[in-house]
N, C-alpha and C positions, 0 to 999 in steps of 0.2 A: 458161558457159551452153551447153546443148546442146537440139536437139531432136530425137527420134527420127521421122518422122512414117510411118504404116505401112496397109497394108488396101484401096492403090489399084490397082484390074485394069483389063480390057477387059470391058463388058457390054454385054448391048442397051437399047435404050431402052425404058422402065417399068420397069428391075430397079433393085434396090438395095443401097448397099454400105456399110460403116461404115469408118470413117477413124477410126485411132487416130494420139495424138502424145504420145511419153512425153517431159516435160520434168525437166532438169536442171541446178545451178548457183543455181540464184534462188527465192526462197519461193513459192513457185509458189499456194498455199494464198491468199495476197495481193495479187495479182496479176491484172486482169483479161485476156482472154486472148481470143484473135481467130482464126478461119481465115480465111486468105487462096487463090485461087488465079490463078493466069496463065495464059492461054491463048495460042497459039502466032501470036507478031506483037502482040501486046496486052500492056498495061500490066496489073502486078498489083491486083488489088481485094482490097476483103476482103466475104467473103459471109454474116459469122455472127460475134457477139460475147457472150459471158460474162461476168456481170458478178463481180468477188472480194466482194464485198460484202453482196450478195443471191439470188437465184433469177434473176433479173430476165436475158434475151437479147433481142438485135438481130439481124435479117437483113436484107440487101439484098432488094428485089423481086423480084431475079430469083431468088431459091431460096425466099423466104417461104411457109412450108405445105407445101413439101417437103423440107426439109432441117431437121435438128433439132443442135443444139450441146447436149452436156453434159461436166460434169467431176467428176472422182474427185482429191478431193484429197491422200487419204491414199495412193492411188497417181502422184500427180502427172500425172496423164493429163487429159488434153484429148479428146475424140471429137466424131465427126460421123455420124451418120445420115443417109443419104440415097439417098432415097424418089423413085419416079417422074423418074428419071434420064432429060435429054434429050443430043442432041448436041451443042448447045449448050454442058452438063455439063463437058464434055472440056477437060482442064486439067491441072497441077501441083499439087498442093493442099498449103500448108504452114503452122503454126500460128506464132505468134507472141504476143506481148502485145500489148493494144490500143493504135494508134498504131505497133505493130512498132520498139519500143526495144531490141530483143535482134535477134542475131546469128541468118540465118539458116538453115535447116535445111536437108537435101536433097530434100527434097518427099517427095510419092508422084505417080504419076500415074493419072489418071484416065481412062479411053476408053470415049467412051458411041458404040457403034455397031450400024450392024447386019452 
């Protein structure tokens, strides 16, 4: 099981950046699928969830309405959109399966400043 996770810079705040995560090892196509990030001194969360099943996403309140999760299954990719980026933002960001049952990646990071 691998994950690639990719697309994290330094921006200011209101820009936006897209988070990709190419997975591999596991049926990925079957599999519901989660971004997580951790911010520095903090426990990781997860901010966004995919459902294998259906159409159907979750988000935490704190990114809801500006962050957007989808996935490409025929390329095994996970992505993240994200829109109206605050300080806050500023994080590690790495994808997982929901419940984070797989082995993790090496992030990207993320730096929302001015």
């Amino acid at each position: 099981v691998r994950f690639v996770e990719s697309g994290g810079g330094l921006v200011n705040p209101g820009e936006s950046l897209r988070l990709s995560c190419v997975a591999s090892g596991f049926q990925f196509r079957y599999t519901a699928m989660s971004w997580y990030r951790q911010a520095p001194g903090k426990e990781r969360e997860e901010v966004a969830d995919s459902s294998s099943s259906d159409d159907s996403t979750k988000y935490s309140d704190s990114v809801k309405g500006r962050f957007t999760i989808s996935r490409d299954n025929a390329k095994s990719t996970l992505y993240l959109q994200m829109d109206a980026l605050k300080p806050e933002d500023t994080a590690v960001y790495y994808c997982n399966s929901r419940g984070a049952t797989l082995p993790w990646g090496q992030g990207t990071q993320v730096t929302v400043s001015v």
